[in-house]
C-alpha positions, -999 to +999 in steps of 0.1 A: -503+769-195-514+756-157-506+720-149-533+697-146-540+674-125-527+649-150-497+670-159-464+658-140-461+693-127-489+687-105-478+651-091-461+653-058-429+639-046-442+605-043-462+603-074-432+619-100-404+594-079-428+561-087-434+574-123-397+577-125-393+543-108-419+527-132-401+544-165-369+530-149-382+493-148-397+495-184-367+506-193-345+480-177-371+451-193-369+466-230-331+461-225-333+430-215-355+417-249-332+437-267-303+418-254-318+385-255-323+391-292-290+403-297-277+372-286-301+353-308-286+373-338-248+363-327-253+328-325-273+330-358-245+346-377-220+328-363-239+296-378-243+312-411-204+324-413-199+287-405-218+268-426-204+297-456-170+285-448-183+247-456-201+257-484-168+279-499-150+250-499-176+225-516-196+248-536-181+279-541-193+315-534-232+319-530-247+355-533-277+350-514-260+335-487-239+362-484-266+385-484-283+371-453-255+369-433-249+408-439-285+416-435-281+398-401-250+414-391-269+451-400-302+440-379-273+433-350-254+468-356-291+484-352-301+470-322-268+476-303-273+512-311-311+513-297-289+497-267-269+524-262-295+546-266-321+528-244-291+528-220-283+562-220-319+570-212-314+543-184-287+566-169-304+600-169-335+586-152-314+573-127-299+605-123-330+625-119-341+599-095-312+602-075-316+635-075-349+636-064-339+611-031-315+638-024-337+667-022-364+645-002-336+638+028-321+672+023-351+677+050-335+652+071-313+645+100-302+608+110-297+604+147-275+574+161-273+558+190-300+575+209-313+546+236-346+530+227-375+521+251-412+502+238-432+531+252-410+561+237-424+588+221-398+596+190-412+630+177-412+646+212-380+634+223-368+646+190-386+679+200-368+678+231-334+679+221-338+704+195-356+728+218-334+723+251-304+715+233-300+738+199-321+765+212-348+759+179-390+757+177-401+726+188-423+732+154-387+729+135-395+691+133-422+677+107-418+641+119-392+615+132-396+581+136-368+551+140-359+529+110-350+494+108-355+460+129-349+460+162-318+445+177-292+451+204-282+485+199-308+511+192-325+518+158-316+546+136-342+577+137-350+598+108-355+634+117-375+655+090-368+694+095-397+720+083-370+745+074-338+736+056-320+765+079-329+749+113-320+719+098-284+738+087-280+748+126-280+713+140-250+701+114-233+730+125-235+728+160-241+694+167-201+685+169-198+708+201-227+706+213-232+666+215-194+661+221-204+645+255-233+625+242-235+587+232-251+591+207-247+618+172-262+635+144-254+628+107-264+636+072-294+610+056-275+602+027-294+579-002-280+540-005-258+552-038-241+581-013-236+557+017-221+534-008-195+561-022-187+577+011-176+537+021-156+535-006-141+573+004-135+568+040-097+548+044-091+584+016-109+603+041-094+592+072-055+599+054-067+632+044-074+642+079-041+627+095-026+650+067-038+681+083-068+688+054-105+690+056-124+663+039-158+664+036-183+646+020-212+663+002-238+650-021-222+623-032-187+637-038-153+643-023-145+676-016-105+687+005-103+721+011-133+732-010-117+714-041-137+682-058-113+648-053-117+618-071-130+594-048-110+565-062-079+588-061-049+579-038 
């Protein structure tokens, strides 16, 4: 059946990432409730099993008592299990979103370090060094532009590539080519993969001083083609 114009298949990247983003927030807020009433249901036991103990003691065993306090501690059981479930869902969205930030800046490029001037154009020096520098179409680039609040040292610039092989040449050649630049050329990796290669790097840094090839690829570890933990010593 063709996709509709209602039909997630026919949403673009923007459209499918903020559906996934609103899903993710709905999610979030139903686990809150849920965990608000679980603590409800805690305390209220809690007083029940209390006030049975009293009432053991003074007036012996009482069935219905009894009976709420298990039909409590069931309601309780039931909604931790919606909990794990609403969390589990929780954890695949934010998988598929992650995902989906990945393939976006798979287009990408980060360039840092490249001095900034008020009347620069970004795309066509961008142009520039790809053309004069890696030997690609000027018409390689889709857009750049610099990222962040201005300060000392010079913004960041996000590079977006047409064509995932041009983009594929720069990584490769950018080590010898830029080696007597100021500034370099790196991955645009998502906040959850900046986060993990920070936590990877004093590994990283042994690894090489070893004599073995780290390197750090969509969110994982990998020496000498082989996945390592990144947590691993």
């Amino acid at each position: 059946m063709a996709a509709t114009a209602d039909t997630p298949e026919s949403w673009s990247d923007t459209e499918f990432k903020a559906y996934m983003v609103r899903s993710f927030n709905a999610l979030n807020d139903k686990l809150d409730n849920y965990e608000v009433r679980i603590n409800g249901l805690e305390s209220a036991i809690a007083t029940l099993e209390s006030k049975q103990q009293e009432q053991e003691k003074t007036l012996g065993y009482q069935d219905s008592f009894v009976h709420d306090t298990q039909s409590l501690k069931h309601e309780n059981l039931v909604l931790k299990r919606t909990i794990k479930q609403l969390e589990d869902t929780v954890d695949t969205q934010a998988t598929h979103l992650e995902r989906l930030e990945q393939y976006s800046r798979g287009f990408n490029l980060r360039i840092v370090g490249l001095p900034e001037n008020d009347s620069e154009d970004t795309l066509e020096n961008m142009k520039d060094i790809i053309e004069h520098k890696f030997q690609l179409p000027r018409d390689s680039i889709e857009n750049a532009h610099r990222v962040g609040k201005k300060r000392d040292n010079p913004r960041h610039i996000i590079c977006k590539f047409l064509r995932r092989p041009d983009r594929q040449v720069v990584l490769r050649r950018k080590r010898e080519i830029l080696k007597n630049e100021k500034y370099f050329i790196t991955t645009d990796l998502t906040p959850r993969e900046l986060e993990l290669k920070k936590r990877a790097a004093p590994l990283m840094k042994r690894l090489f001083e070893e004599g073995k090839r780290p390197k750090f690829r969509a969110g994982k570890l990998y020496v000498n083609g082989v996945e390592r933990s990144i947590d691993s010593q």
